[in-house]
Every structure is written in C-alpha cells, then in structure tokens.
N, CA, C, O and CB atoms as a CASP TS submission, in Angstrom:
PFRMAT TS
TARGET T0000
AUTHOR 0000-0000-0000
METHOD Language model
MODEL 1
PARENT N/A
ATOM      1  N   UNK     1     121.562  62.049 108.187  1.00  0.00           N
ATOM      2  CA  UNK     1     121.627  63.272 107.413  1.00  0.00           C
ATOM      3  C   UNK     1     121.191  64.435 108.300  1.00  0.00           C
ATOM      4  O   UNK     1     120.178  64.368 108.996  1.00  0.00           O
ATOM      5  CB  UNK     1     120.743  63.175 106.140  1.00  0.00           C
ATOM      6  N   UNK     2     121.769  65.208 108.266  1.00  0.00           N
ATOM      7  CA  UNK     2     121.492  66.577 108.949  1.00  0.00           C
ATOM      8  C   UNK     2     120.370  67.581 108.023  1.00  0.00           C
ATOM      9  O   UNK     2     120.350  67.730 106.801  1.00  0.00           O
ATOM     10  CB  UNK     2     123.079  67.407 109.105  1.00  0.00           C
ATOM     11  N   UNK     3     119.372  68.260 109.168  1.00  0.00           N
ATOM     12  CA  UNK     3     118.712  68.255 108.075  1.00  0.00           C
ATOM     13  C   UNK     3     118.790  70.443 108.822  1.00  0.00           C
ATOM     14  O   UNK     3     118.708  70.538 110.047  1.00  0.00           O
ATOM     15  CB  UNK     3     116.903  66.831 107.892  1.00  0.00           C
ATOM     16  N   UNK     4     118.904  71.564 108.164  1.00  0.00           N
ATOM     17  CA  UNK     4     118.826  72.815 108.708  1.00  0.00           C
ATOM     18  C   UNK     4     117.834  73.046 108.082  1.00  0.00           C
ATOM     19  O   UNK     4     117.533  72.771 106.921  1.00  0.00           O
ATOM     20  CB  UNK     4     119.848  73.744 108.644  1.00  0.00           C
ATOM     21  N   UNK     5     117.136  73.735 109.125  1.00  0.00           N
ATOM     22  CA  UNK     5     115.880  74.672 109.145  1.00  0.00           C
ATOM     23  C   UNK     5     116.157  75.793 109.702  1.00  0.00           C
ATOM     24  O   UNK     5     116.779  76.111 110.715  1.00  0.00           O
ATOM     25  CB  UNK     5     114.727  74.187 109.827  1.00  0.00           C
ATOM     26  N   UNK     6     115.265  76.694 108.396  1.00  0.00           N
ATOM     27  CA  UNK     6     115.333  77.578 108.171  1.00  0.00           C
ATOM     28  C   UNK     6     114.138  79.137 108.174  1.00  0.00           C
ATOM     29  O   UNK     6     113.183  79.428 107.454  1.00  0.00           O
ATOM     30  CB  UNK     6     115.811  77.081 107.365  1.00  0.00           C
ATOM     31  N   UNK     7     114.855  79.899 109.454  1.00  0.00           N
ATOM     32  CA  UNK     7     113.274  80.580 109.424  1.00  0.00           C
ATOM     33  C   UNK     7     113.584  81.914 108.516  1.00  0.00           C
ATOM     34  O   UNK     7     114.643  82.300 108.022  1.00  0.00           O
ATOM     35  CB  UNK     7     112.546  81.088 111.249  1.00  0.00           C
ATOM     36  N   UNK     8     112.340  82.438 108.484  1.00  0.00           N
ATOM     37  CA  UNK     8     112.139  83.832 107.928  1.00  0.00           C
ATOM     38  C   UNK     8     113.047  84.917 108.867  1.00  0.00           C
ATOM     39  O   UNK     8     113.959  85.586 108.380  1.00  0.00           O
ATOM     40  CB  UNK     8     110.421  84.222 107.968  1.00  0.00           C
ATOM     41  N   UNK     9     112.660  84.979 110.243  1.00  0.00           N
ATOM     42  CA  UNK     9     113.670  85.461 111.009  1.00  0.00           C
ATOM     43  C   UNK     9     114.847  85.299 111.021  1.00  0.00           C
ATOM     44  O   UNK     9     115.398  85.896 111.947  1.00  0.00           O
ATOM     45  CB  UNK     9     113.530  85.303 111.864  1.00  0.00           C
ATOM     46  N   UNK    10     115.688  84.566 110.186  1.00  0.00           N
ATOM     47  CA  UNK    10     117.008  84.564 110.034  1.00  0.00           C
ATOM     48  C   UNK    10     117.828  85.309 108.807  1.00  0.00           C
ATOM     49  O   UNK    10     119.031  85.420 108.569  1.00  0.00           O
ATOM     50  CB  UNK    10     117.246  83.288 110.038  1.00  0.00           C
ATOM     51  N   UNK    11     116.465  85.834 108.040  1.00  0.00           N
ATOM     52  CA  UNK    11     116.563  86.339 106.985  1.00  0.00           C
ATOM     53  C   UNK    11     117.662  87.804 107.069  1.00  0.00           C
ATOM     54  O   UNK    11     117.787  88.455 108.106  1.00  0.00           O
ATOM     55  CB  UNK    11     115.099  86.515 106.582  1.00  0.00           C
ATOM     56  N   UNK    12     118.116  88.010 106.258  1.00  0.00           N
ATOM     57  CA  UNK    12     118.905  89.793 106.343  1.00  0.00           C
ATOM     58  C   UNK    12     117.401  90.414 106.074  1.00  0.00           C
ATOM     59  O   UNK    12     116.326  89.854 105.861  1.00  0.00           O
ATOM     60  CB  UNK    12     120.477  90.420 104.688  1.00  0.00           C
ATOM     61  N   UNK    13     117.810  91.954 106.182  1.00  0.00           N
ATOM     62  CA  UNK    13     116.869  92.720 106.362  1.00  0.00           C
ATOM     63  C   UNK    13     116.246  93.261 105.105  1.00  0.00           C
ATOM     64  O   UNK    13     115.217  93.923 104.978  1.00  0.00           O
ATOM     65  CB  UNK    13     117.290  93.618 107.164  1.00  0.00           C
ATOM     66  N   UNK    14     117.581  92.588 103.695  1.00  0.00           N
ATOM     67  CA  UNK    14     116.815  92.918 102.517  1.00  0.00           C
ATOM     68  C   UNK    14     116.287  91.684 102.003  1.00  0.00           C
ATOM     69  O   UNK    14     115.489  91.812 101.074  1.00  0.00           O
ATOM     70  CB  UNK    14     117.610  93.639 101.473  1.00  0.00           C
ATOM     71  N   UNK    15     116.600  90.287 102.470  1.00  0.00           N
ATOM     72  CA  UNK    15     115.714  89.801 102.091  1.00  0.00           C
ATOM     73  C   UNK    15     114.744  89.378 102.912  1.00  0.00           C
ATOM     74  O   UNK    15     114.515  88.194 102.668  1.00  0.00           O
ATOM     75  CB  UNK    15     116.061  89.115 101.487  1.00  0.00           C
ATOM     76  N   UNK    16     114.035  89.815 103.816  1.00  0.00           N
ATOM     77  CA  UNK    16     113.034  90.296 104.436  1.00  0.00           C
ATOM     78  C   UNK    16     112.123  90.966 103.266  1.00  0.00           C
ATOM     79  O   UNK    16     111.352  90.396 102.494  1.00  0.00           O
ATOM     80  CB  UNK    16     113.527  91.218 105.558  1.00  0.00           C
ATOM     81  N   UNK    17     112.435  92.309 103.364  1.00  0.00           N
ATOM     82  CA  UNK    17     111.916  93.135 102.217  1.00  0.00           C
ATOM     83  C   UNK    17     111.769  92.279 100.799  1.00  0.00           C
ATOM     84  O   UNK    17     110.843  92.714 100.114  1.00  0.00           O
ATOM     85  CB  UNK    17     112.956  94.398 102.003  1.00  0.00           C
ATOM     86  N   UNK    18     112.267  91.494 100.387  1.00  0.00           N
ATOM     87  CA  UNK    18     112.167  91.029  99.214  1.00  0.00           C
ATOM     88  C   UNK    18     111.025  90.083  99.387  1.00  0.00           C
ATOM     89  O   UNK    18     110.036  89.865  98.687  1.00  0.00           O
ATOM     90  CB  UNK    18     113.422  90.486  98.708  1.00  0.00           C
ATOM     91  N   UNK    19     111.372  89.667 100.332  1.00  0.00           N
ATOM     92  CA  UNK    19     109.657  88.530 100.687  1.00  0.00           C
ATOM     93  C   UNK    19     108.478  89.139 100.838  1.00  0.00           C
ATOM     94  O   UNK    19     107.404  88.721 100.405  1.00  0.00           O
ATOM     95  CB  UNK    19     109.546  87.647 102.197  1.00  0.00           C
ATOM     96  N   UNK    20     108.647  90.061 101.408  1.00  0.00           N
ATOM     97  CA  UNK    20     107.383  90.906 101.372  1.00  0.00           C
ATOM     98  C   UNK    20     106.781  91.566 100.401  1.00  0.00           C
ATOM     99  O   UNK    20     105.686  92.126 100.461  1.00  0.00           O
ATOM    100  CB  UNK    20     107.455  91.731 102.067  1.00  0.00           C
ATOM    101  N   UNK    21     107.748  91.473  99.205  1.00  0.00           N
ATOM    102  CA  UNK    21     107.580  92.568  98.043  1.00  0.00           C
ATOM    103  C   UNK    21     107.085  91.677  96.970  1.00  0.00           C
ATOM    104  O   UNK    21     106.371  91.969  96.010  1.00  0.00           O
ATOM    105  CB  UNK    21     109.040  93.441  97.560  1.00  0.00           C
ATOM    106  N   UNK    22     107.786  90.111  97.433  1.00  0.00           N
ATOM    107  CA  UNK    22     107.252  88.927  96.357  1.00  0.00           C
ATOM    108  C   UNK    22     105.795  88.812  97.102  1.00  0.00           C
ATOM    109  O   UNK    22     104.995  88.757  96.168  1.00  0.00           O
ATOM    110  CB  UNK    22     108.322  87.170  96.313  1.00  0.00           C
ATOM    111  N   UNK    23     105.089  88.753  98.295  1.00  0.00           N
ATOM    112  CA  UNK    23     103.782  88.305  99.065  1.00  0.00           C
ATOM    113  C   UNK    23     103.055  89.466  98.578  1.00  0.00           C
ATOM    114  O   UNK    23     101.903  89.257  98.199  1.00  0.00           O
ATOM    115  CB  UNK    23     103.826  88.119 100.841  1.00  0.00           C
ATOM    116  N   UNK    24     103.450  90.490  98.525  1.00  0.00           N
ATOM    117  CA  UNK    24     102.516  92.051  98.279  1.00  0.00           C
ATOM    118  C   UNK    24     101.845  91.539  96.730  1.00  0.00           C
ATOM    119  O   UNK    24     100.693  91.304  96.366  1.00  0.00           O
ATOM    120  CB  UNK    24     103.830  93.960  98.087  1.00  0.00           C
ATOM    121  N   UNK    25     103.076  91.504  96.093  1.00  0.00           N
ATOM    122  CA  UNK    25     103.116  90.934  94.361  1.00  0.00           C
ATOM    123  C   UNK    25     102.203  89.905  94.156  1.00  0.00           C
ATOM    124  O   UNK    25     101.482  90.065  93.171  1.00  0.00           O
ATOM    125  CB  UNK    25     104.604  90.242  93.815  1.00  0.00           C
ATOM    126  N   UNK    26     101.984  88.625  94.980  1.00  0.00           N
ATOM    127  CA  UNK    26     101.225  87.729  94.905  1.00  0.00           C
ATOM    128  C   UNK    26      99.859  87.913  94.870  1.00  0.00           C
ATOM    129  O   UNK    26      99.062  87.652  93.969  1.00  0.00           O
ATOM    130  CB  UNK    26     101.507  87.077  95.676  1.00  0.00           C
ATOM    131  N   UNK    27      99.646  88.507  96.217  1.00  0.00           N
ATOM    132  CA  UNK    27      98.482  89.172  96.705  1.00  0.00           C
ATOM    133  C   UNK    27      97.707  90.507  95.391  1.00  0.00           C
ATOM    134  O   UNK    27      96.495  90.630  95.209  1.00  0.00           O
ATOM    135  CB  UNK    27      99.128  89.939  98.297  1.00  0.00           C
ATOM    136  N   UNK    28      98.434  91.058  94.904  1.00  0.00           N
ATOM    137  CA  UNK    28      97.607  91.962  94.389  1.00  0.00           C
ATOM    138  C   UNK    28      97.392  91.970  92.598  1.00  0.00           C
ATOM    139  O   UNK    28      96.927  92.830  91.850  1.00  0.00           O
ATOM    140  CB  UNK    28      98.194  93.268  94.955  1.00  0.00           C
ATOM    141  N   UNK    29      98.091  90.289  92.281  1.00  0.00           N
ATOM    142  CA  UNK    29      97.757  89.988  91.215  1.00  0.00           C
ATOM    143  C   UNK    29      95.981  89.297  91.356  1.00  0.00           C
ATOM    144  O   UNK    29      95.375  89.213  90.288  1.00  0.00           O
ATOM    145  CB  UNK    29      98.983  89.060  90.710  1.00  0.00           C
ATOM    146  N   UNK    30      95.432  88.960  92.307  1.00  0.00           N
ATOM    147  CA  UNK    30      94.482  88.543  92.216  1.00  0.00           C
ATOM    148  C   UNK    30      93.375  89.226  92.903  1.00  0.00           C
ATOM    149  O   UNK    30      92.411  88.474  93.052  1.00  0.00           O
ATOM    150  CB  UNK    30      94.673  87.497  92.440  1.00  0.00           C
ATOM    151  N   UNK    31      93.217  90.332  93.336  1.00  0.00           N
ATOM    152  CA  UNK    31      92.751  91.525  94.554  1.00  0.00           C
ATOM    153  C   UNK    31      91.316  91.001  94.810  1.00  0.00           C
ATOM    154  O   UNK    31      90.790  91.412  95.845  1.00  0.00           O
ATOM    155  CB  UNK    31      92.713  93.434  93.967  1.00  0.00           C
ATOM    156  N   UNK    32      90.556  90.104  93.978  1.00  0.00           N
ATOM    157  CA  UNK    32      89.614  89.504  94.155  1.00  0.00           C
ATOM    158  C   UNK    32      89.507  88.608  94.897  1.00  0.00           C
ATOM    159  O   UNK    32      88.424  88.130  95.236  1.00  0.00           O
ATOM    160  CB  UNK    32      89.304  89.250  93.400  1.00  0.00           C
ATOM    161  N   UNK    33      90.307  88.331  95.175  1.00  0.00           N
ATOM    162  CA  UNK    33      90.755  86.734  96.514  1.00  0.00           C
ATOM    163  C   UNK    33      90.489  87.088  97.545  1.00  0.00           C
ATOM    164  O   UNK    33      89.929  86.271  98.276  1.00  0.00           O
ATOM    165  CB  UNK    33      92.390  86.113  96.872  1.00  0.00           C
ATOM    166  N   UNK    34      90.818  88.702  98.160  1.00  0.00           N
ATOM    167  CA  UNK    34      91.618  88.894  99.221  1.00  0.00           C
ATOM    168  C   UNK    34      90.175  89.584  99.945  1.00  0.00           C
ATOM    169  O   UNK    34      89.640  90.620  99.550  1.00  0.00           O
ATOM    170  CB  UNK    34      93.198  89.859  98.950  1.00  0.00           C
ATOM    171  N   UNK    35      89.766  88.840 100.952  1.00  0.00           N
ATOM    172  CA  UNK    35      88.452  89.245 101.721  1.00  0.00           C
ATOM    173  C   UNK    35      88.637  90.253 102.521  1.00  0.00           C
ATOM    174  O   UNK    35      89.480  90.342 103.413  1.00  0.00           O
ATOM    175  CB  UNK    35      87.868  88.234 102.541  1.00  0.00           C
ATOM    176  N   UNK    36      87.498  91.354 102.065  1.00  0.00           N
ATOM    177  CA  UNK    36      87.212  92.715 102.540  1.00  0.00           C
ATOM    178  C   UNK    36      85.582  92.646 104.128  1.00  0.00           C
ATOM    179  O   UNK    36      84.359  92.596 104.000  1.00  0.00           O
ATOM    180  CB  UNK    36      86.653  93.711 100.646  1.00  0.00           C
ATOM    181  N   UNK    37      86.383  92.678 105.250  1.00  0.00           N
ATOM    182  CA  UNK    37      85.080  93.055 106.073  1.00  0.00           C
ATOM    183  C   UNK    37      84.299  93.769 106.021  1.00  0.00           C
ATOM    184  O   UNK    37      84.411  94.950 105.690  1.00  0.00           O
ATOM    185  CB  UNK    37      85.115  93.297 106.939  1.00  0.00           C
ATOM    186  N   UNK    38      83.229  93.134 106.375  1.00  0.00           N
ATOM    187  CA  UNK    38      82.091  94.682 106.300  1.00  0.00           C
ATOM    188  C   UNK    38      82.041  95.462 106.779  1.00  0.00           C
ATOM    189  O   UNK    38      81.420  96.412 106.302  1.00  0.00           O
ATOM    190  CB  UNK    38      81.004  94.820 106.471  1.00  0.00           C
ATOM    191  N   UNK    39      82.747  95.567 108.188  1.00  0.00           N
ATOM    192  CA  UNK    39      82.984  97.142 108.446  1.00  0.00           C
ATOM    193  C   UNK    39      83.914  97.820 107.755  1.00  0.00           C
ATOM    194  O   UNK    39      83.967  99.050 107.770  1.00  0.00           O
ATOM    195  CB  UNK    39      83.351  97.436 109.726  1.00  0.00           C
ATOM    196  N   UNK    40      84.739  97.056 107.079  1.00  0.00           N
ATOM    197  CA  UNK    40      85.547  98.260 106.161  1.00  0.00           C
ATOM    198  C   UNK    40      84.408  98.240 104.698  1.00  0.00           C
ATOM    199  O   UNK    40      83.632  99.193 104.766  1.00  0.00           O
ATOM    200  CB  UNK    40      87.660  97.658 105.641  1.00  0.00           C
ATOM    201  N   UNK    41      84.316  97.876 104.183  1.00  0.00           N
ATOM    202  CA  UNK    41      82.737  98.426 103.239  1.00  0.00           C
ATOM    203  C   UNK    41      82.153  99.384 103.693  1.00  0.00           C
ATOM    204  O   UNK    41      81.957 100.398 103.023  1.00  0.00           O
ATOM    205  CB  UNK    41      81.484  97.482 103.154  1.00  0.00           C
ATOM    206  N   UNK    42      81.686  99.212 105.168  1.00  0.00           N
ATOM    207  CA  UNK    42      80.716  99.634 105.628  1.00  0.00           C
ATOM    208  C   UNK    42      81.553 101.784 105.637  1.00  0.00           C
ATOM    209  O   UNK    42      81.215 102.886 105.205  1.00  0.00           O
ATOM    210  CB  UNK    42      80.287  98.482 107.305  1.00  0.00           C
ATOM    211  N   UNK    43      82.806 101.118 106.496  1.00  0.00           N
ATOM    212  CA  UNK    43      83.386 102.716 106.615  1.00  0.00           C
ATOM    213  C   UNK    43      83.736 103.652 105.058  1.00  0.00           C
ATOM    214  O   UNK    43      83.873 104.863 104.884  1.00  0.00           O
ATOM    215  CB  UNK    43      85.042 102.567 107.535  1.00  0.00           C
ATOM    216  N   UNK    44      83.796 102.581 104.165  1.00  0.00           N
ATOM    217  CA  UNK    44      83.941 103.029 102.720  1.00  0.00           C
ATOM    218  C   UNK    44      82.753 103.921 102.710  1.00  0.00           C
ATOM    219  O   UNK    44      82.773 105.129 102.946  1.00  0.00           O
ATOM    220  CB  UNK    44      83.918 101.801 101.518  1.00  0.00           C
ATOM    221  N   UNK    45      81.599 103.118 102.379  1.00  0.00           N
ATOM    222  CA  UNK    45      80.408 103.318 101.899  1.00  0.00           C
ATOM    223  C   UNK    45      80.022 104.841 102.643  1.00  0.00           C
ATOM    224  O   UNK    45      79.437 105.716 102.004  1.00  0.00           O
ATOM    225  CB  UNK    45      79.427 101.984 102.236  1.00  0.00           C
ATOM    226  N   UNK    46      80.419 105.011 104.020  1.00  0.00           N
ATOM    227  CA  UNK    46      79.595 106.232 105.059  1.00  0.00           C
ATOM    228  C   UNK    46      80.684 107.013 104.561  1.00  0.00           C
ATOM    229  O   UNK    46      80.192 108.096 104.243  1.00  0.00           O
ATOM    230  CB  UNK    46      79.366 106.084 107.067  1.00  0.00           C
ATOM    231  N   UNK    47      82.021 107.018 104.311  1.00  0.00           N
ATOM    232  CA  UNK    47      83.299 107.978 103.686  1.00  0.00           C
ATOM    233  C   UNK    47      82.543 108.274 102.359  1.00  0.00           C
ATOM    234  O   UNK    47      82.108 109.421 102.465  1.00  0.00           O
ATOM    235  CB  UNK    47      85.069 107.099 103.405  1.00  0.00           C
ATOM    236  N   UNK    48      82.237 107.807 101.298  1.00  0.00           N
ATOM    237  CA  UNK    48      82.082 108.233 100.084  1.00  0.00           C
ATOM    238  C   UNK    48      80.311 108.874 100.065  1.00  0.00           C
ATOM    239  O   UNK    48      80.143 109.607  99.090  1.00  0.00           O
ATOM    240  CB  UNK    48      82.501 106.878  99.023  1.00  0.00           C
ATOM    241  N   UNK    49      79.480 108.771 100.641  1.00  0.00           N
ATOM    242  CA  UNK    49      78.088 109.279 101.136  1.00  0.00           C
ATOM    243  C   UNK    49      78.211 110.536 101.837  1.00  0.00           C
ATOM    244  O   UNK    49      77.295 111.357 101.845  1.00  0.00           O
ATOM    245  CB  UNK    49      77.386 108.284 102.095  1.00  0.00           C
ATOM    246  N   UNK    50      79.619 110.761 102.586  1.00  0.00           N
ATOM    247  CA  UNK    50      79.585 111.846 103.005  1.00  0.00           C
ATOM    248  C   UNK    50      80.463 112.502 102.252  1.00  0.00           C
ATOM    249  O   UNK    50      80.049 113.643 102.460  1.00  0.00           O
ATOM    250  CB  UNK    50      79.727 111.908 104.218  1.00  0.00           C
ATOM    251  N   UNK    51      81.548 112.660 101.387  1.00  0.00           N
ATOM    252  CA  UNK    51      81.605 113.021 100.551  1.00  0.00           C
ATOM    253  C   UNK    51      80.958 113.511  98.916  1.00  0.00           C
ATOM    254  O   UNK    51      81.430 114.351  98.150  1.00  0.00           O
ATOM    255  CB  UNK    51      82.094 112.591 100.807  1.00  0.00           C
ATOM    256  N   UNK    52      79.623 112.577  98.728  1.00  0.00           N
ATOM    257  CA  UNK    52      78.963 112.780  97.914  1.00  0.00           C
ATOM    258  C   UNK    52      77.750 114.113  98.232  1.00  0.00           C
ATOM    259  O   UNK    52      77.354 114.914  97.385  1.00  0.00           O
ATOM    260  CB  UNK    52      78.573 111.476  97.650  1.00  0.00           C
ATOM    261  N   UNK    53      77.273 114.048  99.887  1.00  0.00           N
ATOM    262  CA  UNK    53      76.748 114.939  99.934  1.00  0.00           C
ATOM    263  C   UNK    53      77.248 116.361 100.417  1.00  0.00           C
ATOM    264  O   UNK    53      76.566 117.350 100.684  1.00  0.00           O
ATOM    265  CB  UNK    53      75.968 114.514 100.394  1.00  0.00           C
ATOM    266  N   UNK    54      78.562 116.206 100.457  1.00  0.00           N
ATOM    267  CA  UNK    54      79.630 117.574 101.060  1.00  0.00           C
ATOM    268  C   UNK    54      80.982 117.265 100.395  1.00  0.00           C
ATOM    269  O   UNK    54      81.893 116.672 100.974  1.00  0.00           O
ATOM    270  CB  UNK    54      79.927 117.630 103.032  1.00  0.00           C
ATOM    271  N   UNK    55      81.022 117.603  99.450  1.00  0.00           N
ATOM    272  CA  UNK    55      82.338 117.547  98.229  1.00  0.00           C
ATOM    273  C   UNK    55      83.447 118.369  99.043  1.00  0.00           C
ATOM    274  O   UNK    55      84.568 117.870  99.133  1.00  0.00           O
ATOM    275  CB  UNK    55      81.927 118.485  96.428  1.00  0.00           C
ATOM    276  N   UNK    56      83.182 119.614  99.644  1.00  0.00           N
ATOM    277  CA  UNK    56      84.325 120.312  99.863  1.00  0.00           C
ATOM    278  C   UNK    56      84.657 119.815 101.151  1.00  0.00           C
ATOM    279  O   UNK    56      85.435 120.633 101.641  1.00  0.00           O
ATOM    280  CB  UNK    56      84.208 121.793  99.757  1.00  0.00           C
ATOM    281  N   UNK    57      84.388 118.575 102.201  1.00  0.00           N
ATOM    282  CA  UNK    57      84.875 118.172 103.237  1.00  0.00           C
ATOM    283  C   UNK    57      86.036 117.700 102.858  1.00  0.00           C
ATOM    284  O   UNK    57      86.852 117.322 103.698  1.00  0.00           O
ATOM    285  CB  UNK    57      84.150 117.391 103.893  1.00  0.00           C
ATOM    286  N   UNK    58      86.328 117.641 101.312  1.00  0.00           N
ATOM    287  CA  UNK    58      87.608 116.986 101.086  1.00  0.00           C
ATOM    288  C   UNK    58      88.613 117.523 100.529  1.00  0.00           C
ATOM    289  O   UNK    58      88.368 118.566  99.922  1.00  0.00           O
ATOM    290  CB  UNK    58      87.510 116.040 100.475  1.00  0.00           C
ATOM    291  N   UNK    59      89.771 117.124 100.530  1.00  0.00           N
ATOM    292  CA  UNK    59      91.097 117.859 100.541  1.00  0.00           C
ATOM    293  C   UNK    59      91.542 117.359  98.986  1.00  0.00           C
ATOM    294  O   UNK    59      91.146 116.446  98.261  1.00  0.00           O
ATOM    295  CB  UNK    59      92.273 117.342 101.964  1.00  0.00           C
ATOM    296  N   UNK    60      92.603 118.460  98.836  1.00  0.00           N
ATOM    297  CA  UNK    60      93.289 118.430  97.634  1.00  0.00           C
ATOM    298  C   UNK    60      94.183 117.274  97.840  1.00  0.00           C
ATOM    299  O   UNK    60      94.325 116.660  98.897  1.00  0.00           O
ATOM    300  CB  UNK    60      94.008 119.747  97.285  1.00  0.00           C
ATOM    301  N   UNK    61      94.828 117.024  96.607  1.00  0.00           N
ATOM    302  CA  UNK    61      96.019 116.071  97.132  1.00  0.00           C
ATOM    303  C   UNK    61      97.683 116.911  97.362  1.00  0.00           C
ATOM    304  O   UNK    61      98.644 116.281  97.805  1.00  0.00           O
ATOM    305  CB  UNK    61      96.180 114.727  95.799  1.00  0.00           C
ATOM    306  N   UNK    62      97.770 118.446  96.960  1.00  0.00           N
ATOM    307  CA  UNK    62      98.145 119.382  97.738  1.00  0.00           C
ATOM    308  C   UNK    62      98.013 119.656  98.927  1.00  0.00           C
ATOM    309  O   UNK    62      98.977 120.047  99.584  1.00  0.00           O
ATOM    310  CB  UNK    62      97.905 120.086  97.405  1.00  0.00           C
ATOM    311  N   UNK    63      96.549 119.481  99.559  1.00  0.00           N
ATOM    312  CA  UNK    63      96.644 119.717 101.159  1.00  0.00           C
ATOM    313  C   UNK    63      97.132 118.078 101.614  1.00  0.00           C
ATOM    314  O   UNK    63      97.889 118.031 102.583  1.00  0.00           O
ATOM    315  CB  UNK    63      94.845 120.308 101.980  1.00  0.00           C
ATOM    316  N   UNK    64      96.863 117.164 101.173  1.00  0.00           N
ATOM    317  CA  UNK    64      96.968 116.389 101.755  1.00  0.00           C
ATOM    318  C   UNK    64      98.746 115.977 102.015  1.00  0.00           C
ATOM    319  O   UNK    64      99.174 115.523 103.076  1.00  0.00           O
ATOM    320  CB  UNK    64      96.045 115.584 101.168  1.00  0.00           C
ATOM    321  N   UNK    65      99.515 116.235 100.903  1.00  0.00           N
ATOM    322  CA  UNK    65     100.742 116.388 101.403  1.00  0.00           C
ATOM    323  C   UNK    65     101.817 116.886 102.007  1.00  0.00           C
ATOM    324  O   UNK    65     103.009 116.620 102.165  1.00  0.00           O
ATOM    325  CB  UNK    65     100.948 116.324 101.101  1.00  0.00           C
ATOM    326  N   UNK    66     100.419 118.317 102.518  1.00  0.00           N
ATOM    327  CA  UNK    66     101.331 119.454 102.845  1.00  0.00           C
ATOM    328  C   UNK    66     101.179 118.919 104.392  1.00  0.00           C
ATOM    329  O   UNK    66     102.092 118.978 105.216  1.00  0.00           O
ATOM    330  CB  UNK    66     100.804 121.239 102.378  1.00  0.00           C
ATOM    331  N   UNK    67      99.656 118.302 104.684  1.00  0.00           N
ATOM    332  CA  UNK    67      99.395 117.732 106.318  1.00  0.00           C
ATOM    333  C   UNK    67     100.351 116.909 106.149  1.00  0.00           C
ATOM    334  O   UNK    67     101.213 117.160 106.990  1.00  0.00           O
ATOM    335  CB  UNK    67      97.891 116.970 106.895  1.00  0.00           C
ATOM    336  N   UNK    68     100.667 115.996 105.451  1.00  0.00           N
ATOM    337  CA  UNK    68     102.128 114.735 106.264  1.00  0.00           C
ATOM    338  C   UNK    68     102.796 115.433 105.983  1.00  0.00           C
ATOM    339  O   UNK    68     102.760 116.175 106.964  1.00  0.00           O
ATOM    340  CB  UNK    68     102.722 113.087 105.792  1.00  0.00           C
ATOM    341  N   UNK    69     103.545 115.889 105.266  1.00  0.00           N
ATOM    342  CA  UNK    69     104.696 116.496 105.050  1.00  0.00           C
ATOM    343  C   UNK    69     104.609 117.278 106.798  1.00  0.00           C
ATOM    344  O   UNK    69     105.264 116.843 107.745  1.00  0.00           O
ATOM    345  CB  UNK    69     104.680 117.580 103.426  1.00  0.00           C
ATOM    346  N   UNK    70     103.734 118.376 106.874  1.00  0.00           N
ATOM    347  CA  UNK    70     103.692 118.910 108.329  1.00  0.00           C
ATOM    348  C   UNK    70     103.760 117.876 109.339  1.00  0.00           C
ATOM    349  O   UNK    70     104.602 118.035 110.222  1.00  0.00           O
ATOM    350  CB  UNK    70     102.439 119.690 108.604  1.00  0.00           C
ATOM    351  N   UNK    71     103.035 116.857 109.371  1.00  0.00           N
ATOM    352  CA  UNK    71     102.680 116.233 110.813  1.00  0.00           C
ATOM    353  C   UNK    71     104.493 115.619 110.717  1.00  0.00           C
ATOM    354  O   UNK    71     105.054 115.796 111.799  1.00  0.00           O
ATOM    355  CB  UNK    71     100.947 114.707 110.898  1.00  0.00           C
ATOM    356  N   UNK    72     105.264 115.074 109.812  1.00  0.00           N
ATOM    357  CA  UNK    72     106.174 114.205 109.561  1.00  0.00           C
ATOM    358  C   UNK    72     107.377 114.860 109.578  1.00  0.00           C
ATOM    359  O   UNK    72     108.343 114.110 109.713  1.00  0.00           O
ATOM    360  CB  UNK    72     105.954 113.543 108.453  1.00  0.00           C
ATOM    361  N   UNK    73     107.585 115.890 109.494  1.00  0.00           N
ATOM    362  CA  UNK    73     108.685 116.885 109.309  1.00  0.00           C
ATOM    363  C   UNK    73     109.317 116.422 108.119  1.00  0.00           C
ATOM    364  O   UNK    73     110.545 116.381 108.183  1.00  0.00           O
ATOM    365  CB  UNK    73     109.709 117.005 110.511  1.00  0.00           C
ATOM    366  N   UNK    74     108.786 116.058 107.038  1.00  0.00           N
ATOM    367  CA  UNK    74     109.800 116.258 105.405  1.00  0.00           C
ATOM    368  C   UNK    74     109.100 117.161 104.561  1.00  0.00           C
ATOM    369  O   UNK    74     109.555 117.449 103.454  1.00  0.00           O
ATOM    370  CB  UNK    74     109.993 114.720 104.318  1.00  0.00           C
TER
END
C-alpha cells in the first residue's frame, strides 16, 4: 500500500491561513493554558506603573492610528 504524506508546507496559501485561524481559535478558547513569562509580566507591570503615575505619557487611540497610519503609509 502506498502510503502519502502530507506536510503543512504543501498547503495553498489559504489553507495555510485557515490553519492558523483554526490554531489562533484553539488557543484563545482557553487563554489560561497559554504560559506568560515573567519578563513579559514583568514589562506589563513597569508599562502600567508608569502609566499609573503619568497618565498623559499615553496616547489616544486617535494618535495611535494616526502614528501607523504615518509610519505605514495608509
């Protein structure tokens, strides 16, 4: 019996995307699973401390689309 194997790399490019969209889907039905390092805590924690003690270091979500929109040209 012949047996074909089959990789992900052989995939078209939308179903590529579709696998990724079913793994994203998987992943963020359970967001509790998915292990967070402590340096990203850690960079959370010093981001929101410095925001708590300097509110206006932070941007609208107007400026913030006007910077990508600028850096991105759309």
């Amino acid at each position: 019996m012949n047996q074909i194997t089959v990789s992900i790399f052989d995939l078209s490019p939308s179903e590529k995307l579709q696998l990724v969209e079913d793994l994203w889907d998987d992943l963020a039905a359970t967001p509790a699973d998915i292990p967070i390092p402590d340096w990203q805590i850690e960079e959370l924690d010093r981001r929101k401390a410095n925001l708590t003690s300097n509110p206006a270091s932070g941007l609208s979500w107007d400026e913030v689309k006007r910077r990508v929109r600028g850096h991105h040209g759309r």
